[in-house]
N, C-alpha and C positions, 0 to 999 in steps of 0.2 A: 504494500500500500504506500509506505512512504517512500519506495524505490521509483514508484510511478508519479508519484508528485512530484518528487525531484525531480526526475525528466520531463515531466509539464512542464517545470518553471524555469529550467536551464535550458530547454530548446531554444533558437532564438524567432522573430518572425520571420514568417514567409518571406515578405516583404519591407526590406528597408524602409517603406517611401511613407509606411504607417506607424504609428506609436501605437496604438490599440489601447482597449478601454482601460484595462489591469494597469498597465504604466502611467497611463492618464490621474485614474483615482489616486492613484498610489504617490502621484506626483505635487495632486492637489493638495488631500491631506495629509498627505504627511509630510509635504515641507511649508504645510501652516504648525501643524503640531512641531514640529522641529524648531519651527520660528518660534513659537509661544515659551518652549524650553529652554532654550539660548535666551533669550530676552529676560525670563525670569532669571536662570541664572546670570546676566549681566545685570540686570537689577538689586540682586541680592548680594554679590559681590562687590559693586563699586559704591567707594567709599565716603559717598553726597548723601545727601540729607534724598529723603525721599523722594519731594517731589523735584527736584532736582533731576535723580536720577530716572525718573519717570520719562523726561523729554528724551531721551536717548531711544528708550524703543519704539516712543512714537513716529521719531522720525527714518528710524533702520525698519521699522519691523516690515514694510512691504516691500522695499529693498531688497532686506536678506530673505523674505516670503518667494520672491520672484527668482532671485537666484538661486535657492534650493530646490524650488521646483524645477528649474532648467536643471539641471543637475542629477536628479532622478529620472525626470523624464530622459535624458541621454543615456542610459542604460543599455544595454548590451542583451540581453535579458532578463524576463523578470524576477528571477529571483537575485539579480544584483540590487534591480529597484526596489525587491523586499529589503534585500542586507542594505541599502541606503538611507533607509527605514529604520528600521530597528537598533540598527546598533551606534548611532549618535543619537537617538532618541532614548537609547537605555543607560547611555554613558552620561546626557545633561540629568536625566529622571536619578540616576543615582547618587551623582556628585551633588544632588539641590539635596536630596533627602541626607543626607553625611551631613550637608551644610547645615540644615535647618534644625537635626538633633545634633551639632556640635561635638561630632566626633574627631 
């Protein structure tokens, strides 16, 4: 089961000339969630008064929204756009949660 997955999602397209739905979705949310992570941890690490530090991801966050999604969506196959996914998303989700119980 999981041998056929994998091969689902490391085939690559048929066709170059389409990004298809999967990298699509894959690209939207999850380089808004990606953004939202980063942004909180740039928030929570830099060392301004709150609302201070607030202006910073208002003015990055569709910026770096737009260039994560480009960045996903250029994948190779889908389960690179998964790993593009997940694992800086589990790496900001980690280091906020260390940060926030002060370990």
């Amino acid at each position: 089961m999981y041998s056929k997955l994998y091969n689902y999602l490391s085939t690559p397209e048929d066709s170059g000339k389409k990004i298809g739905l999967f990298r699509t979705v894959c690209s939207i949310l999850g380089g808004l969630v990606l953004t939202y992570l980063a942004m909180t941890f740039l928030v929570i690490v830099t060392p301004l008064p709150l609302g201070d530090s607030m202006l910073v991801p208002l003015y990055l966050g569709t910026f770096i929204w737009s260039i994560v999604a480009f960045w996903i969506s250029l994948s190779y196959t889908k389960l690179i756009a998964l790993k593009r996914v997940l694992i800086p998303s589990s790496i900001f989700a980690i280091v906020i949660i260390i940060h926030m119980l002060g370990v």
